[in-house]
C-alpha positions in Angstrom: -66.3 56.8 -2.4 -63.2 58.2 -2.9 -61.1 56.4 0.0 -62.1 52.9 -0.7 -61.0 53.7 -4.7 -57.7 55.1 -3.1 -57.5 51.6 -1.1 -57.7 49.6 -3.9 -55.5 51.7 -6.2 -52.6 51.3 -4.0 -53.2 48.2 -3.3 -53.2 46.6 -7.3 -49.9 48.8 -7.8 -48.6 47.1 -4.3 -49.5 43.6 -6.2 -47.9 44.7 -9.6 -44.8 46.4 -7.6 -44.4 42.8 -6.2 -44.4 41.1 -9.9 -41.7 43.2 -11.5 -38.3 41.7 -10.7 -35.2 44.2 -12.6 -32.3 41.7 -14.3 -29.1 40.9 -13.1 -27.6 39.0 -10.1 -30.1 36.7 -8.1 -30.2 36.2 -4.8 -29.0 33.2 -3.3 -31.5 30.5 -2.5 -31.1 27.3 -0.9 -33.7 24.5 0.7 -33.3 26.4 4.4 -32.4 30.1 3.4 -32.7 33.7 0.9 -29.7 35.7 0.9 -30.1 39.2 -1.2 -26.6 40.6 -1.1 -24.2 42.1 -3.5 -25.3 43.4 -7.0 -28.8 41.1 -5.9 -29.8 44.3 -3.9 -30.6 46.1 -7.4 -33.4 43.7 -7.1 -34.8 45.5 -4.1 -38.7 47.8 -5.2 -39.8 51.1 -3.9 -43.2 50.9 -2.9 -45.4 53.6 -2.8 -43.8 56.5 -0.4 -40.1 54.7 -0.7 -37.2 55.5 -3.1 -34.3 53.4 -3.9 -30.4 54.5 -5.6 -28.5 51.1 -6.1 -24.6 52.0 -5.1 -22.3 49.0 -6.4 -19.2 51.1 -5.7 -20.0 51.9 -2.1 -17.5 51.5 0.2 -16.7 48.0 1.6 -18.9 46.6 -1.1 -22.1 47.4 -2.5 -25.0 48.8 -0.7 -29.0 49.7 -1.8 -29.7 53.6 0.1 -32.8 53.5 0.3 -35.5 57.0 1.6 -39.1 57.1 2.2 -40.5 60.3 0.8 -43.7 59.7 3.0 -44.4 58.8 6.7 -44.9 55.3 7.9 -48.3 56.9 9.7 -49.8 58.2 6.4 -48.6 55.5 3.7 -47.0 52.3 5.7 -51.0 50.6 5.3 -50.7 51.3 1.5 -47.6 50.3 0.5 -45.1 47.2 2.1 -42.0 50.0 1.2 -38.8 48.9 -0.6 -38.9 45.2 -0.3 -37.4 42.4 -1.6 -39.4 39.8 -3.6 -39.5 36.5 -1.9 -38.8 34.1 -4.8 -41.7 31.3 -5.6 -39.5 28.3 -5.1 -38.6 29.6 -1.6 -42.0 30.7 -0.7 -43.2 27.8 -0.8 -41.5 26.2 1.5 -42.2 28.8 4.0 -46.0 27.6 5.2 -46.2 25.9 8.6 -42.8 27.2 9.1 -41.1 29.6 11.9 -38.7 32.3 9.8 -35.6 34.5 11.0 -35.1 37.5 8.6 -31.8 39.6 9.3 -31.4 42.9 7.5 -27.9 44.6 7.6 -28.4 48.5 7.9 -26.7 51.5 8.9 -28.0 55.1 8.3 -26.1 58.5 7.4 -27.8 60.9 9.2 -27.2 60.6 13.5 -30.7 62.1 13.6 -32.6 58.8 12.2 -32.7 56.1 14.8 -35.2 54.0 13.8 -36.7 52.3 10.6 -40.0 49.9 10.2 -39.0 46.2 9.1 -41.9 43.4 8.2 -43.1 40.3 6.2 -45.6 40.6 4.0 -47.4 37.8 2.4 -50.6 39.9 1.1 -53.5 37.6 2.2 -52.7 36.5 5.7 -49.8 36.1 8.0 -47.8 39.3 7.7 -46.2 40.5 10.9 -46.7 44.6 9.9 -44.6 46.5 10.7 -42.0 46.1 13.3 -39.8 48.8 14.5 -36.2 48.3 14.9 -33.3 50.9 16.3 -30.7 51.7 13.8 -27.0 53.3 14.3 -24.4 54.8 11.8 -21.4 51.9 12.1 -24.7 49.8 11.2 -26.3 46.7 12.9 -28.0 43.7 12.1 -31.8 43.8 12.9 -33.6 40.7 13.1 -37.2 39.8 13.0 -38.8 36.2 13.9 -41.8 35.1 12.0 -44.5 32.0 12.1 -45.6 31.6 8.8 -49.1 30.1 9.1 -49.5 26.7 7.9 -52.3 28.2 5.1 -50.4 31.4 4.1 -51.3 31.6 0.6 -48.8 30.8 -2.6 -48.5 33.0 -5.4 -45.5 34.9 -5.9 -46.4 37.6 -3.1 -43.6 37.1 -0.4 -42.0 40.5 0.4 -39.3 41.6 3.1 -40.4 45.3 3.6 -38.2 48.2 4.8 -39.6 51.8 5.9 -36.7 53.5 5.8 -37.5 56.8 7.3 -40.7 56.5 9.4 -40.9 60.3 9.4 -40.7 60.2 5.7 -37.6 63.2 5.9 -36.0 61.5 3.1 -33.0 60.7 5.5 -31.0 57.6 3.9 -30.0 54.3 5.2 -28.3 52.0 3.3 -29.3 48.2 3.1 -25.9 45.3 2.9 -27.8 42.5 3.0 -31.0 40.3 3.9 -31.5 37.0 4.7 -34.7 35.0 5.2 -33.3 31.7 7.1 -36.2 28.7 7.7 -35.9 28.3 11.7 -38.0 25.5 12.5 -42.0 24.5 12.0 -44.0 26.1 13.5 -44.1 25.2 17.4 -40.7 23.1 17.3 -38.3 26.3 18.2 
């Protein structure tokens, strides 16, 4: 009894996580692309397990550090980790379509080589999570998506970082992410 009520306590505060978008700078969003850079990254959630420090004076510009206080084993099926919200206007033009997402990251500690990236889309279509090699002078991961032509609408489109996938609380530190329309689906 008491797992399944866990289940579905994480996963309405995953879905009222996903509503709550902070004030200030938007990201930029165009017919063919999302671009969350800048003072947009204050935008970015902590899911369950995940923590999040917004650094605007970082540094070569500003820069989200995010943690995960948990492991990606024990809470990644609970919670999409800090993400960014996938605006409704954009969203919707994703169905049917093939995505590129491209997260700029580069970590502090030598001993973290690795973090969990994904697209979430709560209902169908999400890619889980993915893992990607990380490096202190930073790199840009990447992550190729087909967004199924019945992928529901709503609000719920979420970039997901794990940022520690042993949940050590090592931080890496987040430049920018982009969500770039590719090509429908089957024409790449």
């Amino acid at each position: 009894f008491f797992i399944p009520l866990a289940a579905l306590a994480a996963t309405g505060l995953i879905c009222i996580a996903m509503q709550y978008r902070p004030l200030g700078q938007d990201p930029v969003v165009t017919d063919t692309s999302f671009v969350m850079e800048g003072s947009a990254l204050a935008q970015l959630i902590p899911g369950p397990g995940t923590e999040i420090a917004f650094d605007p004076a970082a540094p070569g510009g500003p820069v989200a550090r995010l943690t995960a206080t948990a492991t990606l084993e024990a809470a990644g099926a609970l919670s999409a980790g800090v993400g960014a919200v996938i605006p409704p206007e954009f969203e919707a033009l994703l169905p049917g379509r093939t995505i590129d997402v491209q997260i700029t990251v580069s970590n502090a500690d030598p001993e973290l080589t690795e973090l969990g990236i994904g697209y979430f889309t709560v209902g169908s279509g999400d890619t889980g999570w993915r893992m990607r090699e990380i490096m202190a002078e930073g790199v840009v991961l990447t992550l190729r998506h087909d967004i199924p032509a019945d992928a529901p609408l709503g609000n719920n489109d979420w970039v997901g970082i794990w940022p520690d996938p042993q949940g050590a609380g090592r931080p890496i530190s987040i430049r920018r992410i982009v969500v770039t329309i590719v090509s429908d689906v089957g024409s790449n």
